[in-house]
C-alpha positions as CSV (number, residue, x, y, z in Angstrom):
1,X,26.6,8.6,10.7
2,X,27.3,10.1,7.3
3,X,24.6,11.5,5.8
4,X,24.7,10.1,1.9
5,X,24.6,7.2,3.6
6,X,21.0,7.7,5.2
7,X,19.8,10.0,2.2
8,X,20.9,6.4,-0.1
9,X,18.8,4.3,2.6
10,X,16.1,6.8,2.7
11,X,15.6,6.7,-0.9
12,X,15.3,3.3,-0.8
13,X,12.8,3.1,1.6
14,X,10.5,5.6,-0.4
15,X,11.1,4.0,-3.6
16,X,10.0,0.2,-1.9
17,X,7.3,1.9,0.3
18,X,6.0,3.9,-2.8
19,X,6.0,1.1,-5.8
20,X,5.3,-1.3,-3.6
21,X,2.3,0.2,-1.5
22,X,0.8,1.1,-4.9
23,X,0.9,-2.2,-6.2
24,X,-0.4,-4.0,-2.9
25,X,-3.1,-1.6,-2.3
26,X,-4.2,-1.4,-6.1
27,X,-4.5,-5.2,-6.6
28,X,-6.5,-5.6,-3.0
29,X,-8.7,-2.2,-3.7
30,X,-9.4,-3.7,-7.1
31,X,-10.2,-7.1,-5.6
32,X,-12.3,-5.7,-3.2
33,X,-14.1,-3.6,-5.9
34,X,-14.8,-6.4,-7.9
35,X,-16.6,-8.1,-5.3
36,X,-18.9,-5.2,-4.7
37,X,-19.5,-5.1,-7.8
38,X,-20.1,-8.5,-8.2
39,X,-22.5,-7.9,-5.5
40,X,-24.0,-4.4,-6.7
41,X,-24.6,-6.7,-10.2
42,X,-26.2,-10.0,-7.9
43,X,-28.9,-7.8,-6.3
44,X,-29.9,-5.6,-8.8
45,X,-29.1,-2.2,-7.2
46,X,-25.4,-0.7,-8.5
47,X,-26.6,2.7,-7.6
48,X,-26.4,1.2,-3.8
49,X,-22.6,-0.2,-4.7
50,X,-21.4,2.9,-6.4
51,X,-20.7,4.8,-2.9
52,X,-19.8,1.7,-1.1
53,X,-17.3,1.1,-3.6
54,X,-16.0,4.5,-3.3
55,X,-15.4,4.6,0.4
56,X,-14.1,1.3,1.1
57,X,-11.7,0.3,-1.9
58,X,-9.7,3.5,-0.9
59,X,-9.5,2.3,2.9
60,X,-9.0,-1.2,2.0
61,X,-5.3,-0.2,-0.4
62,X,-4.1,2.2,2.1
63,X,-4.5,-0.2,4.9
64,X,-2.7,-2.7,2.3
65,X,-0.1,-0.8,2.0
66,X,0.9,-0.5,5.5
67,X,2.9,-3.5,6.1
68,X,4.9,-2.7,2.8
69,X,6.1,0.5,4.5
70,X,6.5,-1.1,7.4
71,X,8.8,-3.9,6.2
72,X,10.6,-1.2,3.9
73,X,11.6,1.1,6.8
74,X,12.5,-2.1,9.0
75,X,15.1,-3.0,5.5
76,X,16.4,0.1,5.4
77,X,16.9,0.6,9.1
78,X,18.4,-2.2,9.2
79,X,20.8,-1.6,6.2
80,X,21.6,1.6,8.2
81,X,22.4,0.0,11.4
82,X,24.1,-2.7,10.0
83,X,26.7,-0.2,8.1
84,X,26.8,1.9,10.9
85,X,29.0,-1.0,12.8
């Protein structure tokens, strides 16, 4: 296999996984965190939120941004493959 080729591929799959983990797992963290907050505001007790908020809107993007990667290395893989015939 020639190796621009996978370096061009490889690339691609960062840039994809990268822009598009950040966007997915920002927009579901924030969603998440407005809930909480939502919640934290409801019952009167933020200082209760505050630390939820801290520990789960992290978990909940990078666990977002999983299937991006995934279906970005499975593209570019595939793009690989495919030129590699």
């Amino acid at each position: 296999m020639n190796n621009k080729l996978i370096f061009k591929w490889w690339l691609v799959f960062f840039g994809i996984s990268a822009v598009g983990g950040f966007l997915a797992g920002g927009f579901l963290g924030m969603v998440i965190g407005f809930f909480l907050g939502v919640y934290g505001a409801l019952v009167h007790h933020p200082e209760i939120v505050k630390p939820i908020v801290m520990v789960v809107c992290p978990l909940v993007g990078m666990l977002a941004s999983l299937p991006v990667s995934f279906f970005a290395f499975r593209f570019a893989v595939g793009k690989i493959l495919q030129s590699a015939d």
